[in-house]
C-alpha positions as CSV (number, residue, x, y, z in Angstrom):
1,X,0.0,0.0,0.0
2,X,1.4,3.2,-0.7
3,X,0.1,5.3,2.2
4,X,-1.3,5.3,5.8
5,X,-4.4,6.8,7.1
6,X,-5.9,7.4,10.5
7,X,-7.3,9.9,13.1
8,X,-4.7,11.3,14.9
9,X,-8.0,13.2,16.5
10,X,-11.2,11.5,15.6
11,X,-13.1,13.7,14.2
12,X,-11.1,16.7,13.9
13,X,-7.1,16.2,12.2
14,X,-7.0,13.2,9.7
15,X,-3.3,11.9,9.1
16,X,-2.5,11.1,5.4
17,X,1.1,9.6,4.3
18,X,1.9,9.0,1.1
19,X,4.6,6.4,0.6
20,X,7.3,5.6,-2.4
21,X,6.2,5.8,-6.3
22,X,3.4,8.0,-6.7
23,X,1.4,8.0,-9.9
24,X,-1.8,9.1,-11.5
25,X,-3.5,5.6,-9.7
26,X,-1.4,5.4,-6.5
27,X,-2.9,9.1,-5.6
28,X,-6.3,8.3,-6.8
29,X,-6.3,5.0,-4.4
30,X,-5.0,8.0,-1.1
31,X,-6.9,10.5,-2.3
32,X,-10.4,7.4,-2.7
33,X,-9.9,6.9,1.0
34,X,-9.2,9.7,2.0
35,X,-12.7,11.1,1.2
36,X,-14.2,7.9,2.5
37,X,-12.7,8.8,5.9
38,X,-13.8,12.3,5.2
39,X,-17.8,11.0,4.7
40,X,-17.4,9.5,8.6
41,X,-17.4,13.2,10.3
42,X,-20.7,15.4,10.5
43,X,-18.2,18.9,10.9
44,X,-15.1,20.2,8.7
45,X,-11.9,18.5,9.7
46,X,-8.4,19.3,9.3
47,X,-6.2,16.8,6.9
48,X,-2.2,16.6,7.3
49,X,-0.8,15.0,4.5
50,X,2.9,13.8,5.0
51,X,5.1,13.6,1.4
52,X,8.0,13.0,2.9
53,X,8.3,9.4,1.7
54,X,7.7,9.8,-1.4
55,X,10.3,8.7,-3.1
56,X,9.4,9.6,-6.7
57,X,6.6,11.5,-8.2
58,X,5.3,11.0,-11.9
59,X,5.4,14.1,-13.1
60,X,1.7,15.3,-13.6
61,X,0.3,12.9,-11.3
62,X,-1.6,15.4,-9.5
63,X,-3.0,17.4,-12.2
64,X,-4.3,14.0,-13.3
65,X,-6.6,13.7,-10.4
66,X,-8.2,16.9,-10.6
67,X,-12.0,16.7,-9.8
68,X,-11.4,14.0,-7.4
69,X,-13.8,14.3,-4.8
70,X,-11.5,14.4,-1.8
71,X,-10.1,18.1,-3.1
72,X,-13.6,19.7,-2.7
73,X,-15.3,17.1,-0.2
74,X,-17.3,19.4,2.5
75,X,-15.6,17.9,5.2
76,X,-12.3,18.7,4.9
77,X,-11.5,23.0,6.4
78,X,-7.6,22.7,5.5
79,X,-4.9,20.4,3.7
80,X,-2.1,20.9,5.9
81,X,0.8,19.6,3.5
82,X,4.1,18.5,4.7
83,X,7.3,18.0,2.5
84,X,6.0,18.5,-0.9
85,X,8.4,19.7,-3.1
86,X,8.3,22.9,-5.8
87,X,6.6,20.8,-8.9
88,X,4.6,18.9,-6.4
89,X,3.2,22.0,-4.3
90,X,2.5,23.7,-7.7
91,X,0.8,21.1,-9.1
92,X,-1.4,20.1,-6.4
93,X,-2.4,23.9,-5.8
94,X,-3.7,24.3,-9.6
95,X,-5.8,20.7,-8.8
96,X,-6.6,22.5,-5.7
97,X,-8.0,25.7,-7.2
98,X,-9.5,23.9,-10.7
99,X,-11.2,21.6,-8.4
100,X,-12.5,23.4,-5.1
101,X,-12.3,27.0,-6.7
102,X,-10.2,28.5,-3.9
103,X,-7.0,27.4,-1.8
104,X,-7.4,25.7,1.4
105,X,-3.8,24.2,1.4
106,X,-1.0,26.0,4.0
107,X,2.4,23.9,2.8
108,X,5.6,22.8,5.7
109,X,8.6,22.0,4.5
110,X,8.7,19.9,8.4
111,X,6.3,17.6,10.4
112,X,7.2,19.8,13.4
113,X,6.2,23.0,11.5
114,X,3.2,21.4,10.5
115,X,2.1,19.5,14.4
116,X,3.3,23.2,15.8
117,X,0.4,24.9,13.7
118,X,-2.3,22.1,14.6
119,X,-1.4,22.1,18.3
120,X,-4.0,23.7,19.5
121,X,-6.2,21.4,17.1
122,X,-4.7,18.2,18.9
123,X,-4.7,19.6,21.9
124,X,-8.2,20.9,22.2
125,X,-11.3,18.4,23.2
């Protein structure tokens, strides 16, 4: 499998790691259960997505999954994005914004950046 996904809050901040390869199908299988985790929760949620174990990205891969429903599902306030690189961030913001209409990414190049800005979210009941 070439990601993980669980609650680190249930209910609130969805963890999403993407791991090795990634291509047009290995997104579309993350980004599939990703919005079936997504349908679970009656209230907008925060999603971290890890891409720090990626080790190689197709290049387009994202732009091939625009209209996926997990980039404009209700239930998901803010992609926090962790260790996407250049290419990768800009492609995934045009999906983003062809998809949803408007940004609601916020990019780290770290995991501690990104657990620093949702500590309040974690740590909150």
């Amino acid at each position: 499998m070439a990601h993980d996904i669980y609650w680190m809050k249930p209910a609130a901040v969805l963890y999403v790691n993407y791991k090795g390869e990634q291509d047009a199908e290995t997104i579309t299988a993350t980004l599939d259960a990703m919005a079936d985790q997504l349908d679970t929760v009656k209230h907008p949620v925060m999603v971290l997505i890890n891409w720090q174990e990626v080790t190689r990205t197709e290049s387009g891969a994202l732009l091939d999954v625009k209209g996926h429903r997990a980039y404009s599902h209700p239930m998901a306030a803010r992609g926090v994005l962790v260790g996407f690189p250049r290419q990768e961030r800009f492609e995934n913001e045009v999906t983003v914004v062809r998809t949803r209409g408007d940004k609601n990414t916020r990019y780290f190049d770290t995991m501690d950046e990104a657990m620093d800005y949702l500590k309040e979210m974690l740590a909150g009941t």
